[in-house]
Each structure stands twice: as C-alpha cells, then as structure tokens.
DRENTIMAR-997442 format. One line per 5 residues: number of its first residue (from 1); their letters; for each residue x, y, z of N, C-alpha, C. Coordinates in steps of 0.02 Angstrom, whole numbers, plus 50000, padded with zeros to 5 digits. Layout:
BEGIN
NUM = a = X,Y,Z,X,Y,Z,X,Y,Z; ...
end
This chain:
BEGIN
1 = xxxxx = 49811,49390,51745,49818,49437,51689,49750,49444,51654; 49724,49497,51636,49651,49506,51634,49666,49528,51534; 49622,49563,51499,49635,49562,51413,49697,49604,51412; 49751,49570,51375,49818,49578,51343,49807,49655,51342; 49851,49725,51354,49836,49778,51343,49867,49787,51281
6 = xxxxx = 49880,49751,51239,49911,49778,51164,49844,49773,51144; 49811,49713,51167,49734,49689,51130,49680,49722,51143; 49680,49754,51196,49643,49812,51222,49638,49883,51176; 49717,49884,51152,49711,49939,51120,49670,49952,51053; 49645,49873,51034,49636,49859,50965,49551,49860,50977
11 = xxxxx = 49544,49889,51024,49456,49863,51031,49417,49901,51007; 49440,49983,50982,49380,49985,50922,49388,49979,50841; 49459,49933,50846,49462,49917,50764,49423,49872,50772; 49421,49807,50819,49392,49758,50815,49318,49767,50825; 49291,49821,50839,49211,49829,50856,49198,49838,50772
16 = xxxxx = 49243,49872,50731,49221,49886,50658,49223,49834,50615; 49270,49788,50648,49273,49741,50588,49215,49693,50595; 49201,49665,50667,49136,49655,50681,49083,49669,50642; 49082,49733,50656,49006,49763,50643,48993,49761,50556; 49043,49747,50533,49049,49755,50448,49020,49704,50444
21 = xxxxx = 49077,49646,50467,49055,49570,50447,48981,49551,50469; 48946,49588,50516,48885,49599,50547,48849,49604,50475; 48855,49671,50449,48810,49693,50393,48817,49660,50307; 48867,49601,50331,48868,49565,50272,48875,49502,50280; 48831,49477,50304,48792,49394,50317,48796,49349,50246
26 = xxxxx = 48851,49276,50257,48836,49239,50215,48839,49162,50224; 48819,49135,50186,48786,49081,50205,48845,49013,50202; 48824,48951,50218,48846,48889,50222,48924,48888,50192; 48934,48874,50128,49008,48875,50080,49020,48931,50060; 48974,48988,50050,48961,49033,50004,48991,49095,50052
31 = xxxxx = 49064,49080,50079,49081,49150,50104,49138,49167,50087; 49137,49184,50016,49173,49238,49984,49214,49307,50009; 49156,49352,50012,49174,49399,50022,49184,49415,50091; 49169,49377,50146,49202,49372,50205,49270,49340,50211; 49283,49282,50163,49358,49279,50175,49405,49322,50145
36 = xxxxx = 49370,49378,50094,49421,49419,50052,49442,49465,50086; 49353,49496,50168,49382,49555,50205,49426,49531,50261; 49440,49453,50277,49492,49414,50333,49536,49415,50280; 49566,49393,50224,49618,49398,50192,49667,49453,50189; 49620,49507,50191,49656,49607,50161,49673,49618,50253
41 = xxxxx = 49626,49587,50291,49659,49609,50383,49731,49567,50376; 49726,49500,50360,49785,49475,50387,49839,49492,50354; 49834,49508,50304,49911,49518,50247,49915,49609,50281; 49870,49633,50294,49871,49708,50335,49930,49693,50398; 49910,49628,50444,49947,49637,50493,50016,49605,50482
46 = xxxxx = 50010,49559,50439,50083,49539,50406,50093,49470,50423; 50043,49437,50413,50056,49358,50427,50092,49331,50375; 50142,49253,50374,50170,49246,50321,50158,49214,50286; 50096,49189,50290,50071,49139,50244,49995,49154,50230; 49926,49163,50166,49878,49152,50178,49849,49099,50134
51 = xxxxx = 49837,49050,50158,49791,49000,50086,49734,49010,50098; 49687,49018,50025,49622,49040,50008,49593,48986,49981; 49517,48962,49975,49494,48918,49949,49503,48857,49963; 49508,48845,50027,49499,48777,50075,49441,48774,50078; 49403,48729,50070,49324,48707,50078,49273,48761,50057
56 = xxxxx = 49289,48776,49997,49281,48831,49963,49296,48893,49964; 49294,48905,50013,49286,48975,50047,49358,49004,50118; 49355,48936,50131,49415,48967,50192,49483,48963,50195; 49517,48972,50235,49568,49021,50240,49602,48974,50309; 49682,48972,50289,49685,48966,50331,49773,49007,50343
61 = xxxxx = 49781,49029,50397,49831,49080,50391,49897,49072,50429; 49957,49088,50419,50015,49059,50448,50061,49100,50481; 50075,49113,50546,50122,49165,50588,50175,49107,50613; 50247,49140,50588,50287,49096,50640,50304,49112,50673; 50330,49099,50723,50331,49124,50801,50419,49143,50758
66 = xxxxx = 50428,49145,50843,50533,49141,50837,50582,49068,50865; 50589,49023,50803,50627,48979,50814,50572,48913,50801; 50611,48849,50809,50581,48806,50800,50523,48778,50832; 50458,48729,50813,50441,48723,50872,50354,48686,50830; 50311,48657,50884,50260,48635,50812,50200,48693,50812
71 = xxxxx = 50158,48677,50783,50104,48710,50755,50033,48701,50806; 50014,48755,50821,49954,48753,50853,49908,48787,50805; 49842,48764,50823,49787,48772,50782,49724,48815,50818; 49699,48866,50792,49641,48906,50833,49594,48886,50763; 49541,48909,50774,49493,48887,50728,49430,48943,50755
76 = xxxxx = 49410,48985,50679,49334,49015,50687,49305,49006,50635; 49220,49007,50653,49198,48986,50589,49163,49051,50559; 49148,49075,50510,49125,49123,50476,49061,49122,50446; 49016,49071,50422,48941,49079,50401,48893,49105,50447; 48844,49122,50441,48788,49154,50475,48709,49100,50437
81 = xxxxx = 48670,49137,50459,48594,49096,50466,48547,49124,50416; 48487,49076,50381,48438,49120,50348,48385,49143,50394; 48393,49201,50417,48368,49222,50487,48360,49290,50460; 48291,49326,50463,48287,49404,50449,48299,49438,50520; 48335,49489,50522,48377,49520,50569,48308,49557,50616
86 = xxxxx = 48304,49556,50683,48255,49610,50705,48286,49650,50752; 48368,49672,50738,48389,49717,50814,48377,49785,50802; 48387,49819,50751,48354,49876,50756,48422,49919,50736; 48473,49877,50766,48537,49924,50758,48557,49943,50710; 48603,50004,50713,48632,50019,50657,48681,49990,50624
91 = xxxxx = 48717,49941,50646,48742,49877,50603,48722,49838,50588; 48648,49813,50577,48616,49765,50561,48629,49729,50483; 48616,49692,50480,48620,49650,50419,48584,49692,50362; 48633,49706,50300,48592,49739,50247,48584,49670,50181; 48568,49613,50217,48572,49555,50164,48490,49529,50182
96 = xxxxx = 48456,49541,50154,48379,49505,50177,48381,49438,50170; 48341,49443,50256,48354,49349,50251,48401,49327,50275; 48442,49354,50289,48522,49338,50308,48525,49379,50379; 48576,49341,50435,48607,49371,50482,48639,49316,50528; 48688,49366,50562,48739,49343,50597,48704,49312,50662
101 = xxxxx = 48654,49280,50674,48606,49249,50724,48649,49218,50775; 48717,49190,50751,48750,49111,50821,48833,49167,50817; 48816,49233,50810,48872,49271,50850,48952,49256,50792; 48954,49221,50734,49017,49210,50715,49052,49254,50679; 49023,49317,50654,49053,49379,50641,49115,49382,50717
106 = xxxxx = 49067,49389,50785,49138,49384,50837,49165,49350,50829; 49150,49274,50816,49213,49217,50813,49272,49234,50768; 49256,49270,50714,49299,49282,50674,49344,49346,50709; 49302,49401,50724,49352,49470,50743,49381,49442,50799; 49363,49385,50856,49421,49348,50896,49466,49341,50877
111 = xxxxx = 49473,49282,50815,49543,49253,50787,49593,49323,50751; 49552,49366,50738,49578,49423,50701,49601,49464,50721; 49589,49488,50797,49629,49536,50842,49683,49479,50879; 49686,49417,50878,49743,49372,50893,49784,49366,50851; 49770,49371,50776,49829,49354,50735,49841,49426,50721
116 = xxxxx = 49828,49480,50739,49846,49548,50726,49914,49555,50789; 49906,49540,50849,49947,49535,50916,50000,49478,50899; 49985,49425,50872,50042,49361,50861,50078,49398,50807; 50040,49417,50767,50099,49435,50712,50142,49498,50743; 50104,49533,50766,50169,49592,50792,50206,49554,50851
121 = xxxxx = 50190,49534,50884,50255,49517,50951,50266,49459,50928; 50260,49396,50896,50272,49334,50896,50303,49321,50943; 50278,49313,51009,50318,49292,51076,50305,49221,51077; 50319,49184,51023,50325,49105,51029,50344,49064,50983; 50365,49014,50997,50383,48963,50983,50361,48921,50901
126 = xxxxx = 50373,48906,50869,50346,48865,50822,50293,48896,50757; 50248,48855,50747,50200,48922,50711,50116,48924,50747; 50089,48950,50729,50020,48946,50727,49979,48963,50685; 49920,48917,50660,49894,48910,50615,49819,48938,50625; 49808,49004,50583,49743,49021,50587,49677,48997,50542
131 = xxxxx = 49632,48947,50568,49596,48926,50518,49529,48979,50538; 49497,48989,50467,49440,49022,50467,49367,48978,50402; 49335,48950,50454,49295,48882,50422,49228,48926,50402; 49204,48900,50328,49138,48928,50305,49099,48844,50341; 49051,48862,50334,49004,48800,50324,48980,48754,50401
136 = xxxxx = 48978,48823,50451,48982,48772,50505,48904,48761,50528; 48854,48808,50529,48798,48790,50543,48767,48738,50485; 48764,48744,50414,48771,48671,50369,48812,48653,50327; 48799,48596,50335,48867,48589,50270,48921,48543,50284; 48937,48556,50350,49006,48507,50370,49064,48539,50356
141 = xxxxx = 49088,48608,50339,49141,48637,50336,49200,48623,50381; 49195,48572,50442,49256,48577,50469,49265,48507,50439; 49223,48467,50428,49237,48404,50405,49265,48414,50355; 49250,48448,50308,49287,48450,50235,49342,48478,50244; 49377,48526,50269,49438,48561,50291,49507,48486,50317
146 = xxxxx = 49463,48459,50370,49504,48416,50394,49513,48347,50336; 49458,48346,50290,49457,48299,50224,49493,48322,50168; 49513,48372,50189,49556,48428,50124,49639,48417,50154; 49636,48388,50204,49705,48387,50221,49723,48445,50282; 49705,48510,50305,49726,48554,50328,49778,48519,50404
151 = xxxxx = 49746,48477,50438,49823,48442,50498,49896,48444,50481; 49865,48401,50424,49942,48364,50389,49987,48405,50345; 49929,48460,50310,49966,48499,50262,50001,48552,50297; 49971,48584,50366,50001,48626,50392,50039,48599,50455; 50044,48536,50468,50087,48526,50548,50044,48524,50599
156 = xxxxx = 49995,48527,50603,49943,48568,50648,49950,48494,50720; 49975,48528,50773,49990,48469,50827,49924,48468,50883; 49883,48536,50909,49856,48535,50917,49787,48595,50914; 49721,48576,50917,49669,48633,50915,49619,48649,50943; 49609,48735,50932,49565,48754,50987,49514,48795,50952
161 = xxxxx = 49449,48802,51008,49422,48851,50975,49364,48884,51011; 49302,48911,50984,49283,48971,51052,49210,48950,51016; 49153,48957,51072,49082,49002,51067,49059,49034,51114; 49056,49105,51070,49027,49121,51150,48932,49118,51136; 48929,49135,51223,48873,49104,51255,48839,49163,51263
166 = xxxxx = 48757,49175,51253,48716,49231,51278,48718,49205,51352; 48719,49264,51398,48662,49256,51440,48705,49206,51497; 48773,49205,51484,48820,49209,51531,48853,49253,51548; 48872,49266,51601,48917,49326,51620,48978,49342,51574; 48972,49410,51563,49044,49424,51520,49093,49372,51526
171 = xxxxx = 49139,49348,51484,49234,49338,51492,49207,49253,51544; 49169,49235,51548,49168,49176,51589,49162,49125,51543; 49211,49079,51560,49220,49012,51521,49184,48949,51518; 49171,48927,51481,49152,48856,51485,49157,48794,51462; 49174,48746,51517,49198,48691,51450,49208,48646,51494
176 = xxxxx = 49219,48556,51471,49226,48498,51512,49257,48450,51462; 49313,48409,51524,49342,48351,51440,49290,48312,51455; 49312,48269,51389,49251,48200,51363,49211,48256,51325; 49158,48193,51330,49095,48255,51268,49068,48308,51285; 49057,48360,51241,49037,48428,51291,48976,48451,51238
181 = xxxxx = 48972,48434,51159,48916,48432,51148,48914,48389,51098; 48841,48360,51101,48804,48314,51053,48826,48294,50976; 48810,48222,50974,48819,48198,50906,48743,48224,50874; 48738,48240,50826,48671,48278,50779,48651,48241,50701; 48601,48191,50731,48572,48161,50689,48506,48177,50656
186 = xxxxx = 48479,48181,50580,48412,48189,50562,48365,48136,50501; 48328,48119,50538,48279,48089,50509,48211,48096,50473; 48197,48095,50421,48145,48089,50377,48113,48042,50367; 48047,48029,50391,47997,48003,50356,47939,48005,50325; 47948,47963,50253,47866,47996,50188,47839,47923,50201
191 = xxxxx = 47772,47939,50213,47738,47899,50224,47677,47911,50147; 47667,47829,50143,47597,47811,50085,47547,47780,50094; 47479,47811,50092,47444,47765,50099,47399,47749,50034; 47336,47773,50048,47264,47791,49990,47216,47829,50029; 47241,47891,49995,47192,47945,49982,47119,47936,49980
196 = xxxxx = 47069,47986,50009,46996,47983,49999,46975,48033,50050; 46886,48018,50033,46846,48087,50061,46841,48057,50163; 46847,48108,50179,46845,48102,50251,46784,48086,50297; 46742,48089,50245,46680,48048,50281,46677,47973,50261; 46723,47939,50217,46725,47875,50220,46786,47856,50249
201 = xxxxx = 46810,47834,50304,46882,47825,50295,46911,47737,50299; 46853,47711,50302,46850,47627,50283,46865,47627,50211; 46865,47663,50164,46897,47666,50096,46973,47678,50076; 47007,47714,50135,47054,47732,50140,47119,47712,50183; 47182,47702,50172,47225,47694,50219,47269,47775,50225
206 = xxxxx = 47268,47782,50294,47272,47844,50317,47333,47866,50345; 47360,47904,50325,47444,47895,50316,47452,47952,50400; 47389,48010,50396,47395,48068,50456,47382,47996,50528; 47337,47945,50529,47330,47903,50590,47412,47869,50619; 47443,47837,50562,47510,47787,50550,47544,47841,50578
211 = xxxxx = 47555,47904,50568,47607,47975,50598,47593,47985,50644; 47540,47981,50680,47520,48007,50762,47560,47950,50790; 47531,47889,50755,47590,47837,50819,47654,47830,50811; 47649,47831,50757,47755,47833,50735,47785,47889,50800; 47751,47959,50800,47781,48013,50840,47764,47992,50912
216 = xxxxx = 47720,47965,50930,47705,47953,50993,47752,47916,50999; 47771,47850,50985,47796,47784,50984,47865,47779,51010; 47884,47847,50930,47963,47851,50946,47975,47887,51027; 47938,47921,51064,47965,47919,51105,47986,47865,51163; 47964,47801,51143,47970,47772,51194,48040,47733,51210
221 = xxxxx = 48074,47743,51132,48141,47750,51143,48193,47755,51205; 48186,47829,51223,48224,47847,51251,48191,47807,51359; 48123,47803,51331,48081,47804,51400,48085,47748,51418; 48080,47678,51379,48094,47613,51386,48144,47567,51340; 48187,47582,51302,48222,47559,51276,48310,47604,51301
226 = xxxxx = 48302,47642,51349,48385,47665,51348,48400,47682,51410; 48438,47653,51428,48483,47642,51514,48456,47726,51513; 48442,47742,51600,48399,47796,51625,48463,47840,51614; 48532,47824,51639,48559,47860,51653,48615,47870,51594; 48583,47851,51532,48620,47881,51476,48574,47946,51442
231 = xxxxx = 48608,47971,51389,48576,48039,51364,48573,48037,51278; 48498,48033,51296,48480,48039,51196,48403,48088,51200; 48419,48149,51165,48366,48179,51137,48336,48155,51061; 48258,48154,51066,48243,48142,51002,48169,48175,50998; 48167,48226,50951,48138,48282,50934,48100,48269,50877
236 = xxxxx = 48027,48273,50881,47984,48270,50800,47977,48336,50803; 48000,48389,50749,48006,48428,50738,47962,48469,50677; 47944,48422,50640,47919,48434,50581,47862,48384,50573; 47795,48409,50549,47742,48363,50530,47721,48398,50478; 47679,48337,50412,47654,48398,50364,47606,48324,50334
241 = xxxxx = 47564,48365,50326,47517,48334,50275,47430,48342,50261; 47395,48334,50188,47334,48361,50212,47329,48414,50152; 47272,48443,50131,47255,48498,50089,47183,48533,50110; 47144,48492,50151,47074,48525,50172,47054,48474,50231; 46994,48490,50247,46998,48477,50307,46932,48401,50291
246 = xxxxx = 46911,48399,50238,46870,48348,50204,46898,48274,50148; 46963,48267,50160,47011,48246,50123,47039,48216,50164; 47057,48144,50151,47110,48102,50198,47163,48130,50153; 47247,48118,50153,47272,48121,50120,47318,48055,50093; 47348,48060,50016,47377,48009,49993,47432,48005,50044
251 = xxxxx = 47477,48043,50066,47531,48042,50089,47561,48098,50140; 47603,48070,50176,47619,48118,50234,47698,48117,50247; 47742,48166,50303,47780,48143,50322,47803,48188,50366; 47858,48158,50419,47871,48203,50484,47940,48181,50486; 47995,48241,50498,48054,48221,50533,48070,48239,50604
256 = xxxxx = 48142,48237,50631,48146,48211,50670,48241,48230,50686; 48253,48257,50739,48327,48270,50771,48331,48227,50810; 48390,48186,50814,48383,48137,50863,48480,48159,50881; 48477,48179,50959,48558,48182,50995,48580,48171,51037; 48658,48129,51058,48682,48073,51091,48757,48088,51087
261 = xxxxx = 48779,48051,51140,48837,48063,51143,48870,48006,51116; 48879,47956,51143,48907,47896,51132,48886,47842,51060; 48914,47820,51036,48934,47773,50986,48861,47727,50995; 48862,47697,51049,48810,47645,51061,48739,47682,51060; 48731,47736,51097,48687,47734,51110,48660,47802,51053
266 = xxxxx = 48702,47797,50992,48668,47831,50924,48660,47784,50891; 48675,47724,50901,48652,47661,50868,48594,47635,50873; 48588,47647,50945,48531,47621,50969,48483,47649,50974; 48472,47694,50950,48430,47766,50952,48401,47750,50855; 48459,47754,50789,48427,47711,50757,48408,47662,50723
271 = xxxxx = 48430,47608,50760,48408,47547,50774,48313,47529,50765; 48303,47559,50821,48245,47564,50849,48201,47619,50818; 48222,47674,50804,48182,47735,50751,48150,47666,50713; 48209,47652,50675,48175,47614,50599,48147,47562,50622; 48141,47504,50682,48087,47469,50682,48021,47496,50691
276 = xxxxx = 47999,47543,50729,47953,47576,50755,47928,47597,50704; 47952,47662,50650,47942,47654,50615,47901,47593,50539; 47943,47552,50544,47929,47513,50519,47891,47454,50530; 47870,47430,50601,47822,47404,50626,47751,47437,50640; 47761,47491,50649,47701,47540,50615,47678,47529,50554
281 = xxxxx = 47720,47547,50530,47701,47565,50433,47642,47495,50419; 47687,47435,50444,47646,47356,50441,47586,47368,50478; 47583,47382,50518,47522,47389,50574,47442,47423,50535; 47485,47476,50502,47421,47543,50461,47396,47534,50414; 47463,47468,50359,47447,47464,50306,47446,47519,50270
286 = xxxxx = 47531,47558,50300,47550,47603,50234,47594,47580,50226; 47653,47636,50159,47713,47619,50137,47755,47683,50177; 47811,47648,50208,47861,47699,50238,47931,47696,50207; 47961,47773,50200,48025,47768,50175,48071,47817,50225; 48092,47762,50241,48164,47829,50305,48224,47810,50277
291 = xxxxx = 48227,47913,50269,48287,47934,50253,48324,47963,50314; 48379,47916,50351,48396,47937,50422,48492,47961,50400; 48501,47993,50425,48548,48055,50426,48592,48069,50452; 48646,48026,50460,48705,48051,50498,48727,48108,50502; 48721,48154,50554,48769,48231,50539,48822,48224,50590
296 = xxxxx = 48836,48279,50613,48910,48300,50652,48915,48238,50695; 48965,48215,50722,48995,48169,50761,48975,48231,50840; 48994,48185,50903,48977,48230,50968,49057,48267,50995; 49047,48317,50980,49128,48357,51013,49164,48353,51073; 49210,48281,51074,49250,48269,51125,49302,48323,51148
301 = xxxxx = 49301,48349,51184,49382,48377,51206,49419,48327,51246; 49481,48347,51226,49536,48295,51258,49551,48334,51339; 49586,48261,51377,49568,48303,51424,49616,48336,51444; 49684,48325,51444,49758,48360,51443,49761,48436,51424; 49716,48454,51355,49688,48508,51317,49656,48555,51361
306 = xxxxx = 49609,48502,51370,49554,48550,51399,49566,48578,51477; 49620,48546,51497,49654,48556,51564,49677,48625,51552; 49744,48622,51489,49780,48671,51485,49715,48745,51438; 49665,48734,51438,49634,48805,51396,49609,48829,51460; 49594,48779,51502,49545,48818,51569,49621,48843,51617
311 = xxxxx = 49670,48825,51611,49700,48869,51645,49730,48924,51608; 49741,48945,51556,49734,48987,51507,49690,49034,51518; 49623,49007,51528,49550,49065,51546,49551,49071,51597; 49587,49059,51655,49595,49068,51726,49626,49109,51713; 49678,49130,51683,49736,49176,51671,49703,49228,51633
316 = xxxxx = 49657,49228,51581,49620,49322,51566,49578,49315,51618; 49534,49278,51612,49458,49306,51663,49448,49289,51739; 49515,49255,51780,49483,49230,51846,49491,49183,51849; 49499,49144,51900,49498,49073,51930,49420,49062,51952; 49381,49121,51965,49305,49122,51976,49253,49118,51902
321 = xxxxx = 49298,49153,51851,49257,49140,51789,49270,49093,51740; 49290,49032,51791,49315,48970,51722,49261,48918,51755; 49224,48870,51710,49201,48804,51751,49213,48782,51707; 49263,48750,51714,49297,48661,51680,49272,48613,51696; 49223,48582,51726,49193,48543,51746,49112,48536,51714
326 = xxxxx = 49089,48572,51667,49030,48583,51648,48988,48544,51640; 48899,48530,51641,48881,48479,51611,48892,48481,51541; 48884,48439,51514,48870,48438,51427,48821,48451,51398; 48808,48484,51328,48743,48507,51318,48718,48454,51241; 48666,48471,51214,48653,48426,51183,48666,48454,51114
331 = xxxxx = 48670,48545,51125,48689,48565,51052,48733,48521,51006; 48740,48551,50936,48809,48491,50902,48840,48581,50869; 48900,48525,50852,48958,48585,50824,49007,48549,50774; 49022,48564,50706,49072,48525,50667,49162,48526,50674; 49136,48570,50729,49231,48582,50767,49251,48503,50773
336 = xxxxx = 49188,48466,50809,49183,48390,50812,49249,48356,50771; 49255,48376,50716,49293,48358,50667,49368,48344,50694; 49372,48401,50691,49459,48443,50706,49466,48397,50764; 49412,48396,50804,49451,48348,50885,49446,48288,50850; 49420,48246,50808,49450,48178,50810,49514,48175,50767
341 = xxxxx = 49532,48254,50731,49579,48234,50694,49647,48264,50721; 49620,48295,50781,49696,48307,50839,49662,48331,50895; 49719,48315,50941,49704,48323,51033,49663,48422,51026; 49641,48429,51068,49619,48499,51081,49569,48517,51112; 49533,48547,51119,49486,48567,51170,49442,48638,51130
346 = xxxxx = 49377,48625,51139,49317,48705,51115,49296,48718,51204; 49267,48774,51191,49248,48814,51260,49204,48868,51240; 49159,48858,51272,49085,48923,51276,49141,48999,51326; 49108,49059,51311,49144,49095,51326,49070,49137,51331; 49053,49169,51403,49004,49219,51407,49032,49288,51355
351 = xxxxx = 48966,49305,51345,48975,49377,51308,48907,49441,51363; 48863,49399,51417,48813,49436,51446,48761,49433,51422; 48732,49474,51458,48638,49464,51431,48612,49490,51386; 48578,49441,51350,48552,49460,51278,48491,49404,51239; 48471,49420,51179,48428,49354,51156,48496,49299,51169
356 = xxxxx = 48453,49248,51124,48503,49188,51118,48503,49169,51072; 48561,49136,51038,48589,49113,50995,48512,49081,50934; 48528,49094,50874,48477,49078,50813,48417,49146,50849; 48418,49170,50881,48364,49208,50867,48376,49290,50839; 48316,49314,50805,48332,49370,50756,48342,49423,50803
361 = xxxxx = 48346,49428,50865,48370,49495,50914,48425,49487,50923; 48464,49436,50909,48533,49409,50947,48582,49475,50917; 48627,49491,50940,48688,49526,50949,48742,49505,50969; 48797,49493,50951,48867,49501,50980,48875,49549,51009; 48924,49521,51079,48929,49581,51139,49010,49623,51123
366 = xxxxx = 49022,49667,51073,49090,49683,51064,49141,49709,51101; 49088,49696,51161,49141,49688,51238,49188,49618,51237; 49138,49568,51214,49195,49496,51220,49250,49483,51168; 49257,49521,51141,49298,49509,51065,49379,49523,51090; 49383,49578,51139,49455,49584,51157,49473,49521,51215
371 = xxxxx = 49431,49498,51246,49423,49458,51304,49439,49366,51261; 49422,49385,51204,49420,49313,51161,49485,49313,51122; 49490,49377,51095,49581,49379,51070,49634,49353,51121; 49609,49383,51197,49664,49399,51212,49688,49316,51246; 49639,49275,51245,49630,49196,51267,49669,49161,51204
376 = xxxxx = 49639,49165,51133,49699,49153,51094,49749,49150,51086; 49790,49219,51113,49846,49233,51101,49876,49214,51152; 49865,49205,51197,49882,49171,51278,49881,49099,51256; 49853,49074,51228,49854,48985,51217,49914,48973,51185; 49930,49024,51116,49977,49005,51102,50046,49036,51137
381 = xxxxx = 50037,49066,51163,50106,49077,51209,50122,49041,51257; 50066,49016,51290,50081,48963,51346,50104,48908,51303; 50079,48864,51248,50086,48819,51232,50155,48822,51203; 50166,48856,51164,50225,48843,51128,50284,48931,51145; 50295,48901,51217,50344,48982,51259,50405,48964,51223
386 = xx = 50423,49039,51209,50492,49045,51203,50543,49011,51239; 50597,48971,51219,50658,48947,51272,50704,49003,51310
end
C-alpha cells in the first residue's frame, strides 16, 4: 500500500501549512504561535482533546479511535534554528535570523495530515496521542514533556516518531533497534594563566601553549584509551583567545562535543577529558576550570518497535525502501527521552536531494509530508486494529 489516498488528497493543504510554518520560524521553548496555528488545524479536524502549554509551548492532542483499547504515541517536534535563510524561495523565512534549517515545519505538517485522517476515519482501536514538542534542537523539550508527566497523564503505551533525511531517496526509511543515535555531551574549558608582552614569554604563563596540548591530547582518548571497536566522537570545536598579535594572553578557553553510545564508554570519555585536562593545567602552570555537560541521553529503539515501524514502512514505501538494519549515527535527538520512558522506535525517512540538514539552503521536500502522514496513520492502525 503506497500514501493512504484520503492522505493524498490532503497534499496541497499540507504543502500550505508547511510553507506557513516555513515563514514563521521559532525558536527553542518560544513556540507560541506555532502551537496556536497546530491548535486552530486540530480542533478544525475535530480531535477530542487539545492540551496547550506542556513544556511551555506544546501540545499534545487526543483522537479516540472506536472502542476500548491503549494509547499510542507519535511525536513531532516544532522549533527551528538561529540560521539566516539562503533559499531564495518564496516561502522563505520572514523572521531574520531564524529558519526552519533540520526540516521540522514537515515534522509537524506529518503529524498534522495524520491526525486530520485519524480523526475522520478513526479506524482504530483505543486512542492516540498527538504530541507536538518545542525545544528539540535546545533545551531538552522532550525531556521536560516526559518530566511534566505526558506517559502517565495520557496512557501513552507506546512511541514513535520521524526525521526525515536530505539526500536520501524519497519515502525510504531508516532505522535499527539498540542505539541509532548518539548520547551528546559538551564541554568547556577557561583556562588562567599571566598575561604579558610576547617578546618576553619567560615572564609569562601562557594559557594559548596549555590549549594546543589539552586539544591535541584529548584526542588520544579515543586513540589509546578506548577498545578500537567501540564508538566515541570527540570534537574541539571552539578555540578563543588573544587580542593582538604582540600580547600573550591572561586567559583562554576551548570547548568541545564529545558522542557515545553506551553508559561506560561516556564515562570514560569524561573520566579522562578531566584528567588530561587537568594534568595539563599542572604541567603549564595554569589554572583550569571544566564545565563538562551532560546533554541528550543516546536514542535507543526497542527492538519489538522497531520491528513493527519497519514493517509499517514496508507497507507505504516498499520492502526495497526500508533498511532496518542501519548503522548508527553519531547525531543526538531528545526523542531519546520518550524511549527511556516507553518501548518505541524513531526512523530517518528520505525526503531526496537537497542541502542538508542545519544548513541555510536546506528545504523540506513537500513531496514527503503525504508519504510521512500516511506512515503515521498506518502505525496506528496496525497497532491498535479494530476487532
């Protein structure tokens, strides 16, 4: 069965609602007026429940099927990036500074042409619960949602949810149980020494020398301190320090992404940051202060879940356009959340060729939006079928 033809029919409402949410980019908690234009769609299509102001901003929405039965959970997230827009198009972002860069304007018109189709046919079982999360690129918005109660308060038995992918083939799936992407850690370090003129530097302790080896150093982490055949990225990303080119400086500092899958081996990752760190600092005869950073946990899918979504996406797009078996990538995602707080499964979903994700050419392909409803609405029909 290839996109639902009720959902088909809906494909140039859903290109508009898109393209709106396109031209009105907002940020981290601060999505207001995107949950007010998801609020006025869903009470449009007649869902029976909407709660507003979950983790500030989101929404989460309630269809009951016909008859008894439990609660399944879809999940999109709604913030966008401080990213100035360069597509040129005529839906472009009229928010400077702002745009829909990681595609979640679609994530949203997905869940939105699904709960437009669930609410008219309710061909199932139990209920289903539409969550719509602000805060996913920062912030932790799914963490706070699931810290707000949303499982327990709504029944929610199990959850799912979508990204799509540049630069994969249309409608093609992707996804693997166990971890499928990265735990996302960040580290800061301000380094102190004593300042002075750069033609003496025997007067001075030199905070730019202590940073070349700290960054060199830390890599050796991964190179001699961690079984070959485990997986930890760790990224100096940031260096700063200095005012002229005749000037040592008082102080410096550089951070640092460090991502892993496993428990141990984010331990061990910083473990070792902070000696290195810190056996440096002794070495230079500066002062070091690390501020190291727990973020998102690494996004397990279950594997029962993730069994039943890939045959689900076998069923719109092909038995040729599903790979359930994927490697794992190192990106992170706060969906992370929702899976430790129930069974379920996320999945990359091609949208075709285009920039990629965070960059200011990127576009949503509003070809995949009926192709992404129509996977929704199929999850929950398979999952919870009529008797």
């Amino acid at each position: 069965m290839p996109v639902l033809n009720r959902i088909a029919d809906y494909s140039a409402e859903m290109t508009g609602w898109r393209r709106y949410l396109h031209q009105h980019p907002e940020l981290e908690f601060d999505c207001h007026a995107t949950a007010g234009f998801i609020a006025e769609r869903l009470r449009e299509f007649g869902v029976d429940e909407v709660h507003e102001g979950i983790a500030t901003s989101g929404i989460v929405a309630i269809i009951n099927g016909q008859g008894a039965g439990p609660t399944i959970g879809l999940r999109a997230d709604m913030d966008a990036l401080p990213i100035e827009e360069i597509t040129g198009a005529e839906h472009a972002s009229t928010v400077q500074g702002r745009m829909h860069a990681c595609g979640h304007d679609g994530h949203v018109t997905m869940l939105l042409g699904a709960a437009k189709y669930l609410a008219e046919t309710r061909n199932f079982a139990g209920r289903v619960a539409l969550m719509f999360q602000p805060a996913e690129e920062d912030g932790g918005g799914g963490e706070i949602m699931v810290k707000e109660g949303v499982m327990d308060r709504f029944g929610v038995t199990q959850v799912y949810g979508i990204h799509n992918a540049p630069n994969i083939p249309l409608g093609k799936f992707i996804t693997t149980p166990g971890p499928l992407m990265a735990a996302v850690d960040t580290a800061y370090v301000y380094l102190t020494g004593k300042g002075g003129h750069g033609a003496t530097p025997h007067e001075t302790v030199d905070p730019v020398v202590a940073m070349c080896g700290m960054v060199g150093a830390l890599q050796t982490i991964i190179s001699r301190n961690l079984y070959a055949l485990d997986e930890l990225v760790l990224s100096v990303t940031q260096v700063h320090s200095g005012t002229a080119s005749n000037i040592i400086p008082e102080e410096a500092w550089f951070c640092a992404t460090i991502r892993s899958f496993t428990p141990e081996v984010r331990k061990l990752a910083e473990k070792r940051f902070r000696e290195i760190v810190e056996g440096h600092a002794a070495a230079y005869g500066v002062e070091a202060r690390i501020d190291y950073q727990l973020g998102y946990p690494p996004t397990v899918n279950h594997p029962e879940e993730t069994e039943f979504a890939a045959e689900v996406a076998r069923e719109v797009s092909g038995a040729e356009a599903v790979d359930a078996r994927a490697n794992r990538e190192m990106g992170s995602e706060d969906f992370a959340y929702m899976l430790e707080a129930r069974p379920g499964a996320y999945l990359f979903m091609g949208i075709g060729p285009g920039a990629g994700l965070h960059h200011p050419a990127y576009d949503f392909n509003d070809e995949a939006a009926p192709i992404g409803a129509s996977f929704f609405a199929r999850l929950v029909e398979r999952a919870q079928p009529l008797r």
